[in-house]
Every structure is written in C-alpha cells, then in structure tokens.
C-alpha positions, 0 to 999 in steps of 0.5 A: 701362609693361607689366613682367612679374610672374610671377603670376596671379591668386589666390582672395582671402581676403575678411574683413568684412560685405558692402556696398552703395550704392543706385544705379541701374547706369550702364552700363560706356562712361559709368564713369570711374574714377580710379587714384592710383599711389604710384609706377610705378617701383617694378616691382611697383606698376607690375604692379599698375596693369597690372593694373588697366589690363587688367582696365578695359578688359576691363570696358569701363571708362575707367581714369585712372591718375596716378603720384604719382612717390613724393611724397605730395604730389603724391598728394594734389594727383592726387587732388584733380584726379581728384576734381574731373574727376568720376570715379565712384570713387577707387583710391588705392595709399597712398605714405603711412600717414599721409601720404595719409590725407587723401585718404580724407576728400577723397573722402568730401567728394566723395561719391566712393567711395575703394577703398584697393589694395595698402597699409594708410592711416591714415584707415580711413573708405575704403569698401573695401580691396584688398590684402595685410596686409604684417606677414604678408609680414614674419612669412613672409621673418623665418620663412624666414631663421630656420629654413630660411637654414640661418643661425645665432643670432647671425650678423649680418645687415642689413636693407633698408627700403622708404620709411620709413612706408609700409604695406609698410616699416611692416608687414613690419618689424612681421612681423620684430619679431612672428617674433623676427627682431630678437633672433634675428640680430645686425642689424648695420645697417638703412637704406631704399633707398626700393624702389629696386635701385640704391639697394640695391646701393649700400648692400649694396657699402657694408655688405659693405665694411664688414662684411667676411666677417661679413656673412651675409645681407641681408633685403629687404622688396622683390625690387627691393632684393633683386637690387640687394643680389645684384648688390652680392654678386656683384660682390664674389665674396660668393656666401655672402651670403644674400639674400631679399626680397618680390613674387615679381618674375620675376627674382628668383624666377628667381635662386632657381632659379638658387640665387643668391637664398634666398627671394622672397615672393609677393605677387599684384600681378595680383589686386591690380589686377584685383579694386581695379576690380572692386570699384569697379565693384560700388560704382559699380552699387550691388551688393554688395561686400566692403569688406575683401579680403586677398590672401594671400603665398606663400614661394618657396624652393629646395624648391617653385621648380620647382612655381611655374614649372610651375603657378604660384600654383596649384601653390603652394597645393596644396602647402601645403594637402599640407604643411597635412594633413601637419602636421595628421597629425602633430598627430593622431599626437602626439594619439594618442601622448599619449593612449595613453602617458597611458591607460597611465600611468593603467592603471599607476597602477590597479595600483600602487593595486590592489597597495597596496590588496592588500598594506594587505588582507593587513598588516591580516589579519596584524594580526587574526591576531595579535591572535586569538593574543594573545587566545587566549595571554591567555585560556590564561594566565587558565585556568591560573591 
C-alpha cells in the first residue's frame, strides 16, 4: 500500500485550547491504537495511512488499520469492532460528513478517545481534530484559475467532485462559491467522479465530446481526478484544455513540471498521518494536546515548481513569506503615497484658505476706504453749504 506522495512533513498551524486526560502513561509496546480509513484506494488517503503506519511503528506502537473501501457503513461496522477490541483510541478519517458522524458518539460511549484526521464530521464532540480545512483548498484552486489560468470571464469550464458529502467535496465546492468561481466562469457541467482517475477520465472524454472546442478547463477537487481529466485531454489532441486539481500528488505535480497540468494544490498527507498518532499518543498518556490542528495547503504553479522539487514544502513556504513582505511592502508604499498626496491636498487647501482670507482682508480694506471717501465727500458737501 506504500504509494509515493511528494511531501514532508509541515509546521502545523494549531488553532484551540490545549487539552488533557488524567491518566497514568502506559508504556508504548502495551498501546493499540485503532485507525479507521474511509478509503485506501483513493492514493492520497492511502499516504496518509502510510504515514501513520510509519510514524506507529516509530513510536513503538500497534497501528490497526481498516479500510472502509468507500462505504460509510462498513466504517461505522470497522469502528464498532475496533472499539470492542479494546483499542486506546480511535483515528477515523471521515467517508461521510454525516454519515459517520455516529462513530464520534460510539467511542465516546466506549470511553475511547476518537481523533477525526484529514476531513471535517458532523458530530463535533470528537476529542481532537487533525487536518486541513478544505474550503481553504477550494478558495486556493478557484483563485488560481481565476487569476493566473490566463482563462477568461465567461469562458466555460467544468468541475469534477469528490463523493457527494464528503469533507472534501462539501468544502472545496464552498471555497468555489466563497472566490466567486461559480459566477466568474460559465460552468458547463459539474459531476463527481468519487476521487477515482478512471472514472474522471471517462467523464472528461464525455464533456470534451460534447463541448467541443468550448470547453476551456477542468477543475478537479482531487490530482487523482485531475490526471484522469489530463489523459482524457490528451488522448483527444486537446492540450489547450486547463487542468488543475488538489494533493500535490507526484505525478501531478510533475505534469505541472512538464507544463501539461496548471496547478496542483498541496495538501500534506505525511503531516496528516504522523501528527493523527501523535496526538493519539498524547491523549492516551494523559499530556497535553491540541484538540484542533490544521494543516495549511500550498498552490503549485509553473512559477514556484522548480522551488518545490528542489527543496520542497520548505521552499514553498519561504516563498510565500517573500511574496508575504513584498505585498506587505506595497501596502506600506501605497500608505505612504497616500498619506503624502493627502498631506499635500491639505498643504493646497491651507493656501486656498490663507488667499481667501487675504483677498476677504483687502475687499474689506477697500470697503473701509471707500467708506472714509464717502464720509469725507459728505462732510466737504455740509461745509460748503
């Protein structure tokens, strides 16, 4: 099951109050911890249990992994007999929203700490998430077709879902809609292909088929889907079509190497996995944990490839904090602009006021003079008679 995912392990953005369990450390050979997979098919989901699987035995730690297969129920029927094996705790990555939301109450009946890893879960009570927020992979890919797809307002595009209520499908859709994506483009058509690359491409042969030359770009809310879409492009002589997706898969990120896929959104499978047992352990030896971690994406384009292959999720970040202080900059020049112009609008409309108060000063002295002359006329007319 080891499939290769370019990426290492990320610093992890952990949001929330730390929290603790009172309990005696066991030692690491006497922890079972169980690990319920919504689906190892899907590649990335499958480098996420690779990773976990590397980081238990690291630890000294039995992993025991069961692979839902893409069927929420068997999940919930995996958990129920992981529970009752008596593990220590529970990694579940969601294959539902809603539908495995009961295995958060299951383990809490249980007595059995649940860690909720990769993907959001409708029932909230779990004692601790590990992940990404995927609207935020959503806004990312919406962004980059947007403004650097080089595409245009009106062209038509089609988009490829992940399973229809699941985290990632849910989420990425809702970083679409909150970019503008929907309105921007003329969405042709919008269909899952349930993270499967064959099921991809035979939907993308179907849309270019049908859609013919005015078919500018697939969006994909997965690399799996995405090089499905690509061969479908291919295979058609449509190297036009623009593709993009997310997970930062290798050969997707290699084909935006290659200048045949437009953008691979990087989600860090490696840091997923590791840190959902990590944080297992902590609650299992009652030290202290977070009880919200979120892993951050990255956008892979044609401008920072290179950077990634070289150094990897390392080179990526200090990109952006350079593109981070160079906006930073800007803003800071625009500031300053602004404040000059208006400090010189200000100097500009003290002049006008001194000059009207000058020229109100001399209409009032000639008012005054001519008033005296009137006076004096006056009084040379009184002596006279």
């Amino acid at each position: 099951m080891k499939k290769q995912i370019i990426g290492t392990l990320l610093a992890v953005s952990m949001v929330a109050s730390l929290g603790a369990v009172n309990v005696a450390a066991k030692d690491n050979a006497d922890i079972k911890i169980g690990f319920s997979s919504k689906d190892n098919s899907d590649m990335f989901v499958a480098a996420i249990v690779d990773a976990a699987e590397a980081r238990a035995e690291e630890l000294g730690v039995e992993l025991i992994v069961n692979d839902a297969g893409g069927d929420v129920n068997k999940q919930i029927s995996d958990c129920e007999t992981l529970l009752a094996s008596g593990v220590d705790a529970l990694i579940v990555i969601p294959q539902n929203v809603e539908g495995s939301a009961p295995v958060v109450g299951m383990a809490n009946d249980a007595g059995v700490p649940i860690v909720v890893d990769n993907g959001d879960i409708a029932d909230t009570n779990y004692t601790a998430f590990v992940g990404c927020t995927d609207q935020e992979s959503g806004e990312l890919l919406g962004t980059w077709f947007i403004e650097k797809s080089g595409l245009k307002e009106g062209d038509k595009v089609a988009i490829i879902e992940g399973p229809m209520g699941q985290s990632g499908q849910v989420g990425r859709m809702a970083g679409f809609e909150e970019v503008g994506l929907l309105d921007y483009f003329d969405v042709v058509a919008t269909q899952t292909a349930n993270w499967k690359r064959d099921e991809a491409m035979a939907l993308a042969e179907d849309w270019i088929t049908t859609y013919g030359d005015d078919l500018k770009a697939i969006i994909c809310e997965n690399d799996d889907m995405g090089m499905g879409a690509l061969s479908a492009a291919q295979a058609a002589g449509r190297d036009d079509i623009i593709i993009g997706g997310v997970d930062g898969l290798e050969d997707a990120v290699q084909a935006v190497k290659d200048g045949t896929y437009g953008v691979s959104i990087l989600q860090d499978s490696q840091g997923q996995g590791a840190t959902g047992v990590d944080v297992a352990l902590q609650i299992i030896n009652g030290e202290d944990y977070e009880k919200d971690t979120r892993i951050p994406f990255h956008t892979i384009d044609a401008d920072n490839v290179d950077a990634y292959l070289e150094g990897g999720i390392e080179a990526l970040k200090e990109a952006e904090g350079t593109d981070d202080a160079a906006a930073e900059e800007d803003a800071a020049a625009e500031e300053d602009a602004a404040a000059t112009e208006e400090a010189a609008a200000d100097d500009a409309a003290a002049e006008d006021e001194a000059a009207a108060e000058e020229e109100a000063a001399a209409e009032d002295d000639a008012a005054a003079e001519d008033e005296a002359a009137a006076e004096d006329d006056a009084a040379e007319e009184t002596a006279e008679e």
